[in-house]
N, CA, C and O atoms as a DFTB+ gen file, in Angstrom:
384 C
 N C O
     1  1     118.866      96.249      45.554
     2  2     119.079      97.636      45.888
     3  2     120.265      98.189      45.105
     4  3     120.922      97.540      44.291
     5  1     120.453      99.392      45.427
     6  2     121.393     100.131      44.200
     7  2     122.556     101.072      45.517
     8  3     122.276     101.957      46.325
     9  1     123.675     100.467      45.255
    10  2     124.758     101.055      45.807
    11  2     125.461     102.050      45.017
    12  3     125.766     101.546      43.936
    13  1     125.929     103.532      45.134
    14  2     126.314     104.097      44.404
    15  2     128.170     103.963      44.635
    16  3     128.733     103.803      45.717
    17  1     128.821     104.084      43.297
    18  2     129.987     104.360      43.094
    19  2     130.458     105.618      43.712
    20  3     129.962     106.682      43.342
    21  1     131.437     105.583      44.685
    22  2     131.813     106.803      44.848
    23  2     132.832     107.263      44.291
    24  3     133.917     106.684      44.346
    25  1     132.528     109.006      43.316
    26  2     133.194     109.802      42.577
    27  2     133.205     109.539      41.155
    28  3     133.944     110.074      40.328
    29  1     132.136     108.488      40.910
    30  2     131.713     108.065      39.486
    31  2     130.541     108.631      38.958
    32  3     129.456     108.331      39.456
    33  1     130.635     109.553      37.844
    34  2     129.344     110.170      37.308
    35  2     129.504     109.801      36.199
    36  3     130.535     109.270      35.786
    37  1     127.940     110.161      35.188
    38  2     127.713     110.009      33.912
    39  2     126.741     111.289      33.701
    40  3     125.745     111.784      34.228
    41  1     127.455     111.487      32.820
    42  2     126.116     113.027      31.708
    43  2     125.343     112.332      31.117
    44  3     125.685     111.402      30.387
    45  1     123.883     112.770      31.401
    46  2     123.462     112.513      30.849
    47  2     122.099     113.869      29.880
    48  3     121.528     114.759      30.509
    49  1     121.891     113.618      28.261
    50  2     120.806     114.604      27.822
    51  2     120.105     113.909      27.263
    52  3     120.186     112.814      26.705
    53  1     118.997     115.009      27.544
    54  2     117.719     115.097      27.159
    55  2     117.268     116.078      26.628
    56  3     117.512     117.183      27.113
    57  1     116.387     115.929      25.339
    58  2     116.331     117.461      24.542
    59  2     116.566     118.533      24.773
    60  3     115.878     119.529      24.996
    61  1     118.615     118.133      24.664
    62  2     119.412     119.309      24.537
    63  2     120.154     119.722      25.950
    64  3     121.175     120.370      26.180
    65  1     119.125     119.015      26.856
    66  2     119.534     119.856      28.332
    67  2     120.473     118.433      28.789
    68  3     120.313     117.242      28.523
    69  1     121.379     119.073      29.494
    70  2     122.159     118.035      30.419
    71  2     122.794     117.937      31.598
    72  3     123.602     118.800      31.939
    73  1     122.448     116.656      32.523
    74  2     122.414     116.201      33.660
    75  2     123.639     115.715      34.375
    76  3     124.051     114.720      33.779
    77  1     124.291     115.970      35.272
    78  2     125.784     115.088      35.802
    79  2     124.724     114.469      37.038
    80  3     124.052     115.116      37.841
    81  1     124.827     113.132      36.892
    82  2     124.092     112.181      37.496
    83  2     125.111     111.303      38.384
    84  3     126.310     111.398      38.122
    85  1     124.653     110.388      39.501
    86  2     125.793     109.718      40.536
    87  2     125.447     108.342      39.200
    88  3     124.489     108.089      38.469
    89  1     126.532     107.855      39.383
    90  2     126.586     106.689      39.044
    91  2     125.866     105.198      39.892
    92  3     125.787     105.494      41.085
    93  1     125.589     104.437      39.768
    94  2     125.383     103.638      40.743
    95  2     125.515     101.813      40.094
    96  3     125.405     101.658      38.877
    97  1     125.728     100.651      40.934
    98  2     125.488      99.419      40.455
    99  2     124.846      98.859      41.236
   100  3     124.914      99.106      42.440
   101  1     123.809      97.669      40.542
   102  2     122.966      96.630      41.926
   103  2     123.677      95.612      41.879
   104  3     124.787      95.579      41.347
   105  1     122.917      94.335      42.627
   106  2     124.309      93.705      43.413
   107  2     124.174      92.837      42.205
   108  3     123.730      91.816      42.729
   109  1     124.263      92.593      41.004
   110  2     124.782      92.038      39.759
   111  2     125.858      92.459      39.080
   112  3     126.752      91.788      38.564
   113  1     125.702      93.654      39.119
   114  2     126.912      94.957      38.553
   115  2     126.527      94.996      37.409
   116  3     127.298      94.842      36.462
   117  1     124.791      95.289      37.233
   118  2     124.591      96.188      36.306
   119  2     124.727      97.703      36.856
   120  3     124.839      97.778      38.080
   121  1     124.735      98.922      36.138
   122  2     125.266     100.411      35.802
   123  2     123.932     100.629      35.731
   124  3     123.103      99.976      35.098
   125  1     123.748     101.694      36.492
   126  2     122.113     102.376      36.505
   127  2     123.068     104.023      36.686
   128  3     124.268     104.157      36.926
   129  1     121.842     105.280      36.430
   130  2     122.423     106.359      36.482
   131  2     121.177     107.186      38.250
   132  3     120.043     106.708      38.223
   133  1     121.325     107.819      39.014
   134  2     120.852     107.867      39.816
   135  2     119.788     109.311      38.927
   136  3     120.485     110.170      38.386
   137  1     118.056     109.521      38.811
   138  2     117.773     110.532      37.428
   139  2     116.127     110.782      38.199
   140  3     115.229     109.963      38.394
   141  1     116.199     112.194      38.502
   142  2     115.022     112.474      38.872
   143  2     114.270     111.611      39.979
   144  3     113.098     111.280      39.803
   145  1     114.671     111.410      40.630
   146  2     114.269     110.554      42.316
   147  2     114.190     108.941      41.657
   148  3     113.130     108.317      41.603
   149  1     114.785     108.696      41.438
   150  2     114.802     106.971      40.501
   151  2     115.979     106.575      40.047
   152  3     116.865     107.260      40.559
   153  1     116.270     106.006      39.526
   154  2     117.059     105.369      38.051
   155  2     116.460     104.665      37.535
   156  3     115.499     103.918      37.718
   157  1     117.604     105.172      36.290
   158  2     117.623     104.769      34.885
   159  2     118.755     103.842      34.484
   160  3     119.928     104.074      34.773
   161  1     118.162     102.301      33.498
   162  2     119.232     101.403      33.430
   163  2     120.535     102.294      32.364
   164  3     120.318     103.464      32.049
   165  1     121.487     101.772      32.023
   166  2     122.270     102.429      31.120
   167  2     122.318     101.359      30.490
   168  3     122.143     100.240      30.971
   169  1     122.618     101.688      29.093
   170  2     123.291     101.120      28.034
   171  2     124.207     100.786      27.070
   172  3     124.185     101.724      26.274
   173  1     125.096      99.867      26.657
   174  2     126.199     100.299      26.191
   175  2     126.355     100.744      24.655
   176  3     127.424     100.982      24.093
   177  1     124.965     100.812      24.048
   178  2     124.862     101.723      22.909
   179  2     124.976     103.360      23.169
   180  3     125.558     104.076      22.355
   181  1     124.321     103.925      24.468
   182  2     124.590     104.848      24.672
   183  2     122.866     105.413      25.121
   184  3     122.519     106.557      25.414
   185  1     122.182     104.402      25.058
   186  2     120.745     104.702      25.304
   187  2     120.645     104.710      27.426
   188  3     121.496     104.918      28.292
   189  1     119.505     104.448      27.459
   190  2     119.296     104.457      28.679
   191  2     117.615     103.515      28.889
   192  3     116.681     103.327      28.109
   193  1     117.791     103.225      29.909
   194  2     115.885     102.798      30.152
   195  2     114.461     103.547      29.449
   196  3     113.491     103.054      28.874
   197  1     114.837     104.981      29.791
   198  2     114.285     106.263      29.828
   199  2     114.258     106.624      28.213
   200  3     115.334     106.950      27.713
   201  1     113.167     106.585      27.435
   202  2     113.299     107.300      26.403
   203  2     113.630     108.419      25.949
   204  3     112.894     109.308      26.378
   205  1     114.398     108.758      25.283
   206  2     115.343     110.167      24.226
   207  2     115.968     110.519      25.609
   208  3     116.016     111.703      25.943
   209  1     116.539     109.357      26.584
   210  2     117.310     109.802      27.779
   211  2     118.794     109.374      27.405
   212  3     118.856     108.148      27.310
   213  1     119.657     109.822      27.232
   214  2     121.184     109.107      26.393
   215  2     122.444     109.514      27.587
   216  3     122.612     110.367      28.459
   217  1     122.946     108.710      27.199
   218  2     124.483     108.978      27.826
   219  2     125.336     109.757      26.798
   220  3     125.439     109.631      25.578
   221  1     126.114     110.895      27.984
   222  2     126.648     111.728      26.675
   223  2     128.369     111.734      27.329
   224  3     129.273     112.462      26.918
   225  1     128.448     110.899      28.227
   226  2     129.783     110.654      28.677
   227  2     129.707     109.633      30.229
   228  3     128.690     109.628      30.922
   229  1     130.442     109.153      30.439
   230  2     130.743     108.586      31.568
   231  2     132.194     109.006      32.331
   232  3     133.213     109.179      31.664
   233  1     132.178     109.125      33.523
   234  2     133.430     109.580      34.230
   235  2     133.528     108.133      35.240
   236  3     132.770     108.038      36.205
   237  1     134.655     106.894      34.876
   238  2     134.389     105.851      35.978
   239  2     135.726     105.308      34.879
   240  3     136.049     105.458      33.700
   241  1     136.271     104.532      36.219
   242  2     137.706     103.795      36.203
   243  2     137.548     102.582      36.143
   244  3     138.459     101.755      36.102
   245  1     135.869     102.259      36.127
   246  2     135.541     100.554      36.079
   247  2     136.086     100.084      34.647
   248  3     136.320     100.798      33.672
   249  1     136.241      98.544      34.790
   250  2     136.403      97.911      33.476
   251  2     134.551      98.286      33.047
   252  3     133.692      98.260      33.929
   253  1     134.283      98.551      31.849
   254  2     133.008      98.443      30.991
   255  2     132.784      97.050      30.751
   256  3     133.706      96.341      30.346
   257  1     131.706      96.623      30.953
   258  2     131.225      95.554      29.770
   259  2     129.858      95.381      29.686
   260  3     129.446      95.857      30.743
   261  1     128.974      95.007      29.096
   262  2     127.785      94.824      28.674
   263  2     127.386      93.018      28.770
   264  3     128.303      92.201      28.699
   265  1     126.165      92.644      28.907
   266  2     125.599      91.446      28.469
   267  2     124.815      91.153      27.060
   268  3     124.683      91.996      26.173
   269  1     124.449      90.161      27.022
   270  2     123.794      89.971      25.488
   271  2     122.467      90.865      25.149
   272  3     121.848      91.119      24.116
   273  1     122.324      91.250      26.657
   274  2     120.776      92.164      25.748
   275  2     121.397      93.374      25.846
   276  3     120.594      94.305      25.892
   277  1     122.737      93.737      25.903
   278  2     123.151      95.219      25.724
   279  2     123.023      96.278      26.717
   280  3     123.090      97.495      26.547
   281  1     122.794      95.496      27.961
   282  2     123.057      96.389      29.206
   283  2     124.489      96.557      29.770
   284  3     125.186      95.570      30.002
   285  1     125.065      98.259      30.061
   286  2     125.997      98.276      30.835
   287  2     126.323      97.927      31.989
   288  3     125.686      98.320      32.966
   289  1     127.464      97.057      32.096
   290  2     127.838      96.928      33.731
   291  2     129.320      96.625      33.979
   292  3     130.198      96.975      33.191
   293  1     129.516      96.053      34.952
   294  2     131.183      95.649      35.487
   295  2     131.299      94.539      35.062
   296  3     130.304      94.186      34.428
   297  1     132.237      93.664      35.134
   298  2     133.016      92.415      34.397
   299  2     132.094      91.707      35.667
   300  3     131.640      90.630      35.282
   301  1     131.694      92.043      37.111
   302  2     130.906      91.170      38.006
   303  2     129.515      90.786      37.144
   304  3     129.124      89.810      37.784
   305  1     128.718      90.950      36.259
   306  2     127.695      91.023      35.696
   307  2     127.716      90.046      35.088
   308  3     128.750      89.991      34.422
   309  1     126.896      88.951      34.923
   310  2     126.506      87.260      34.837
   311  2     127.014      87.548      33.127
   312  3     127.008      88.715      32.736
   313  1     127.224      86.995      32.653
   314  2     127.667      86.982      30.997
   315  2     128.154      88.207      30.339
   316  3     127.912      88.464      29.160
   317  1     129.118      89.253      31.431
   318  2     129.732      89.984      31.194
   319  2     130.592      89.875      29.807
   320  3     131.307      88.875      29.749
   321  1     130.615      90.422      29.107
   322  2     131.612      90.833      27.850
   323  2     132.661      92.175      27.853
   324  3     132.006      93.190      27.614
   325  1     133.721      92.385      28.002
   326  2     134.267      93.740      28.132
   327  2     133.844      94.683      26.268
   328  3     133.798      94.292      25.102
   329  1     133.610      96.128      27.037
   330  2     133.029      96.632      25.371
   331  2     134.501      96.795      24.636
   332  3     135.580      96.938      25.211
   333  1     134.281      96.741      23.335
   334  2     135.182      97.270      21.981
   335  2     135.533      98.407      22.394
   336  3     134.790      99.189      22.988
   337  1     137.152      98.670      22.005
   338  2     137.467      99.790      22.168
   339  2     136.761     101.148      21.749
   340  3     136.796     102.266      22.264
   341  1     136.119     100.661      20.649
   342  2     135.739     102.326      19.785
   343  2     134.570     102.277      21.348
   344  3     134.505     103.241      22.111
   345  1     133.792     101.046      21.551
   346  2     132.346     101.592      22.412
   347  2     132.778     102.306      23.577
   348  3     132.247     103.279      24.114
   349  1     134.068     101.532      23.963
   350  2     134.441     102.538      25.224
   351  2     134.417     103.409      25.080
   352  3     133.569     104.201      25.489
   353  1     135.691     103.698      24.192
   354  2     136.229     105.555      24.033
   355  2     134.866     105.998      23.525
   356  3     135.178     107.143      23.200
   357  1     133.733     105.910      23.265
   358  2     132.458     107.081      22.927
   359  2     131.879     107.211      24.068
   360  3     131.276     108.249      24.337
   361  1     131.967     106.128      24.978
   362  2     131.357     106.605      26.268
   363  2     131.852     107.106      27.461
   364  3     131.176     107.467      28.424
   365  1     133.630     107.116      27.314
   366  2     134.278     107.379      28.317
   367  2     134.563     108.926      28.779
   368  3     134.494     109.436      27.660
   369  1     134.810     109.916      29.575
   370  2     135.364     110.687      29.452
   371  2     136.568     110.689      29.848
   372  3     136.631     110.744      31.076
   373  1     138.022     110.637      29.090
   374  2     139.343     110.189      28.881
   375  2     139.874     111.201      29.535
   376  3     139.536     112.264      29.015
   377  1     140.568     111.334      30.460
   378  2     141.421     111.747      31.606
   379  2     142.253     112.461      30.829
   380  3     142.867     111.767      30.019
   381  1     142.524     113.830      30.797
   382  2     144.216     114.342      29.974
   383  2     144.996     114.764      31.109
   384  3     146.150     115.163      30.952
């Protein structure tokens, strides 16, 4: 099942139009986006499950990291890797 983060969102677009979606993790701590009565996995390229569905920012205080097939999640996530700085900062939205 999918527990949502509370006060954690991600934008997400789709040809052109764009979505502020709840964030959410299952009990692995993979990162899903909550999208049209469902979710969608996220990715730490910036893709999503959902075709020409992209991440166009993330708002979340979690550590990032991804696994080997390139899914986003928390450092709880079985062969967690924390992302490269540049991957963060493209997906983060940075607090001023």
């Amino acid at each position: 099942m999918f527990k949502q983060i509370e006060g954690d969102n991600v934008l997400l677009q789709t040809g052109g139009v764009y979505k502020v979606c709840q964030l959410y993790t299952n009990r692995v701590g993979q990162l899903f986006a909550g999208y049209s009565g469902g979710y969608v996995r996220l990715k730490a390229n910036g893709s999503t499950s959902k075709d020409r569905l992209n991440i166009e920012m993330l708002e979340t205080e979690l550590e990032l990291c991804q696994d080997k097939l390139g899914r986003l999640g928390t450092s709880s996530m079985p062969d967690a890797k924390p992302l490269q700085e540049t991957q963060r900062n493209g997906l983060l939205l940075e607090a001023t």
